[in-house]
VEXBA-522638 format. One record per residue (C-alpha): x, y, z; residue in one letter. Coordinates in steps of 0.5 Angstrom, whole numbers, plus 500, padded with zeros to 3 digits. Example, Ala and Ser with C-alpha at 12.3 -4.5 7.8 and 13.67 -1.06 7.14 Angstrom:
2
+-----+-----+-----+------+
|  c1 |  c2 |  c3 | type |
+-----+-----+-----+------+
| 525 | 491 | 516 |    A |
| 527 | 498 | 514 |    S |
+-----+-----+-----+------+
END
This chain:
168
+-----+-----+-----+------+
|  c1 |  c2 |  c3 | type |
+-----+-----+-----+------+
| 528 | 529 | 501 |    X |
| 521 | 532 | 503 |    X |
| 520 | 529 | 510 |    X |
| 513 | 530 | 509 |    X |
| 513 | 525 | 505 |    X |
| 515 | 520 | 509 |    X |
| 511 | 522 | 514 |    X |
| 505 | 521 | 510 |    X |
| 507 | 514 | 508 |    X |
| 509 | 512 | 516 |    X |
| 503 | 515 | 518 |    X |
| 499 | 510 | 513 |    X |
| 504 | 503 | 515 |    X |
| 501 | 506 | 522 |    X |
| 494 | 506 | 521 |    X |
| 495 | 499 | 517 |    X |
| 499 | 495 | 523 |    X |
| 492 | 499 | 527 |    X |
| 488 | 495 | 524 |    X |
| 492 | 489 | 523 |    X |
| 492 | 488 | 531 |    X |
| 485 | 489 | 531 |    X |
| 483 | 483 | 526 |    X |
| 484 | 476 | 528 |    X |
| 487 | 471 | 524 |    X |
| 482 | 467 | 521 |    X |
| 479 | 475 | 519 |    X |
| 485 | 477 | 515 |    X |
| 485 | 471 | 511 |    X |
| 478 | 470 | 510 |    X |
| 476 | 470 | 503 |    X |
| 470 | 476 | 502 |    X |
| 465 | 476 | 496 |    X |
| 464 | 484 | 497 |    X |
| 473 | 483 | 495 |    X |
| 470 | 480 | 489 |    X |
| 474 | 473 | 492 |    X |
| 480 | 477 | 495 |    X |
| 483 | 478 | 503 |    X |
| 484 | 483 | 507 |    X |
| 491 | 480 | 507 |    X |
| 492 | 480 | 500 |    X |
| 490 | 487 | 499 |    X |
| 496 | 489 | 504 |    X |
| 500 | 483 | 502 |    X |
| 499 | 488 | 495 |    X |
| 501 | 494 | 499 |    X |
| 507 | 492 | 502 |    X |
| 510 | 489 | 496 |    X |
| 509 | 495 | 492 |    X |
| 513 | 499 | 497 |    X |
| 519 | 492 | 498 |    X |
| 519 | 493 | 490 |    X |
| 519 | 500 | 491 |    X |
| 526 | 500 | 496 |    X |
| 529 | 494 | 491 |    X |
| 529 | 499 | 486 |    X |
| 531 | 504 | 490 |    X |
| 538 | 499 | 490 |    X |
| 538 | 497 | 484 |    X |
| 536 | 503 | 479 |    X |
| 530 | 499 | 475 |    X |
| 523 | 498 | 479 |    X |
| 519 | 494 | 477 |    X |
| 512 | 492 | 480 |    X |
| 510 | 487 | 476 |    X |
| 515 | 483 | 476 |    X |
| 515 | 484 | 485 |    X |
| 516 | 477 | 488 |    X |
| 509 | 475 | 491 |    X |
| 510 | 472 | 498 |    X |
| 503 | 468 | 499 |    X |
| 506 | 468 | 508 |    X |
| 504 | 476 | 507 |    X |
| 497 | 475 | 506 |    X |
| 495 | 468 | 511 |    X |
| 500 | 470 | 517 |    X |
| 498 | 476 | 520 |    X |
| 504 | 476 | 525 |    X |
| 508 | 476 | 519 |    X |
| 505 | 480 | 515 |    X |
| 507 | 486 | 521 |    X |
| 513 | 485 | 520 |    X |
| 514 | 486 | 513 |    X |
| 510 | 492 | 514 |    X |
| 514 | 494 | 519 |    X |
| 520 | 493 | 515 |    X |
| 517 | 498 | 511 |    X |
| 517 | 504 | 515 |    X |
| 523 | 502 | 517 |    X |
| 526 | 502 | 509 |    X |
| 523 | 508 | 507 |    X |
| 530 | 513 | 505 |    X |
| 532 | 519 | 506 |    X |
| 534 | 522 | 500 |    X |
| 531 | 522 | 493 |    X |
| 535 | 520 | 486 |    X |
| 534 | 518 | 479 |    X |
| 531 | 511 | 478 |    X |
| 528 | 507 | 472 |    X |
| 521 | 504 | 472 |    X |
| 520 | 498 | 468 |    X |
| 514 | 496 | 465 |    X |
| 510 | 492 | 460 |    X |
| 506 | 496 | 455 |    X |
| 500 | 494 | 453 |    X |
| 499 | 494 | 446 |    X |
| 505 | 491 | 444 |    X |
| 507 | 487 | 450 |    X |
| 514 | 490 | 450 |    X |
| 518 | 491 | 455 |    X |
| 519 | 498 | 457 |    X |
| 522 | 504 | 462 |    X |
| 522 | 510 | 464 |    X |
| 525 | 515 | 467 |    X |
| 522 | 517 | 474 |    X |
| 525 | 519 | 481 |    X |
| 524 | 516 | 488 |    X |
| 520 | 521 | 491 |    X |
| 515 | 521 | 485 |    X |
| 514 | 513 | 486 |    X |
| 513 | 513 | 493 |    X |
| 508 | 519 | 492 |    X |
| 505 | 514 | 488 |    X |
| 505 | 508 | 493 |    X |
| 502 | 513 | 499 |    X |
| 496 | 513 | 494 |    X |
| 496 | 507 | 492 |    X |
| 496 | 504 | 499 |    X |
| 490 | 509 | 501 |    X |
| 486 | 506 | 494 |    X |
| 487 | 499 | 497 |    X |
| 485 | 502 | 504 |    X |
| 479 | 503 | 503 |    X |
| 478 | 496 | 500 |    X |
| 481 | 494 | 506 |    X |
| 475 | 497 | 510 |    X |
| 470 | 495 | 507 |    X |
| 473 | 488 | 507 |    X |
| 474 | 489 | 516 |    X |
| 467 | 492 | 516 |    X |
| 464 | 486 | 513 |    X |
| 467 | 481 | 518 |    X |
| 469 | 485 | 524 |    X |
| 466 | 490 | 530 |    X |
| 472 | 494 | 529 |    X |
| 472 | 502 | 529 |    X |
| 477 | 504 | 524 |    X |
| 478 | 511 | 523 |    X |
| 474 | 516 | 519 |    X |
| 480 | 518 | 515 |    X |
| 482 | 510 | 514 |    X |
| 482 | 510 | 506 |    X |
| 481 | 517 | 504 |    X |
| 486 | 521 | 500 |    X |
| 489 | 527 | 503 |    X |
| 486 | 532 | 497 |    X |
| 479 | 528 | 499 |    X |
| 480 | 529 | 506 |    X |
| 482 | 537 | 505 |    X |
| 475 | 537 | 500 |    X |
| 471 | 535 | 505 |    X |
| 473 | 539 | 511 |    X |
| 472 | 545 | 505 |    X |
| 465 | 543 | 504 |    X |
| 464 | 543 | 511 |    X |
| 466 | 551 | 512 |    X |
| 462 | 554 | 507 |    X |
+-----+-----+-----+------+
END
């Protein structure tokens, strides 16, 4: 398993639990016009689903984000909500292996797989989550004095972009 990985989505779960420890609870779970409705505690509920979806495939061999369990207590209860995402760091596997993921194609409505592998599906949570990070601080920046890091939401290949830009 390439460790870098892991690390990157650890550090990722880090900034996350950060902020969740910054927000009060009412902040969390209020609903914002510039999320078009949403919370900042269903943008990491999304999050932490993704990855509990990704480690249930990893037992079962199928992944199949749609059909994730939505737990509504992970975007209205912030105290449990870190704990889910502690869970995740915590489930993050060592190895890498074959797995099947499941989808519903979108002209037809049929039910489909395709073969994948969990490194390349916890690359794609890593990115994913930095996408919804960054809905996640436009949501906190609406409603709180919070800093959040510069680098909270931004991908790598962005931050090493800038840093070129800069040089030159």
């Amino acid at each position: 398993m390439n460790r870098k990985i892991t690390d990157s989505v650890t550090s990722v779960v880090e900034q996350i639990d950060n902020m969740l420890h910054e927000l009060s609870d009412a902040q969390f779970s209020v609903k914002l016009e510039v999320l078009s409705g949403a919370s900042v505690g269903e943008h990491v509920r999304h999050v932490i689903e993704f990855f509990q979806e990704l480690s249930q495939g990893f037992q079962t061999g199928c992944i199949d984000y749609d059909a994730r369990r939505r737990d509504k207590a992970i975007e209205t209860q912030r105290q449990y909500a870190i704990v889910r995402l502690q869970e995740v760091a915590a489930s993050l596997k060592t190895e890498n292996k074959l797995l099947h993921l499941a989808y519903t194609d979108t002209s037809s409505g049929l039910e489909c797989q395709i073969l994948t592998n969990y490194e390349r599906e916890l690359i794609y949570n890593l990115e994913h989550a930095v996408h919804h990070m960054a809905l996640m601080k436009i949501g906190v920046l609406t409603i709180a004095d919070i800093r959040l890091p510069d680098h909270f939401g931004v991908a790598q290949s962005t931050i090493q972009y800038r840093q070129a830009q800069c040089a030159q």
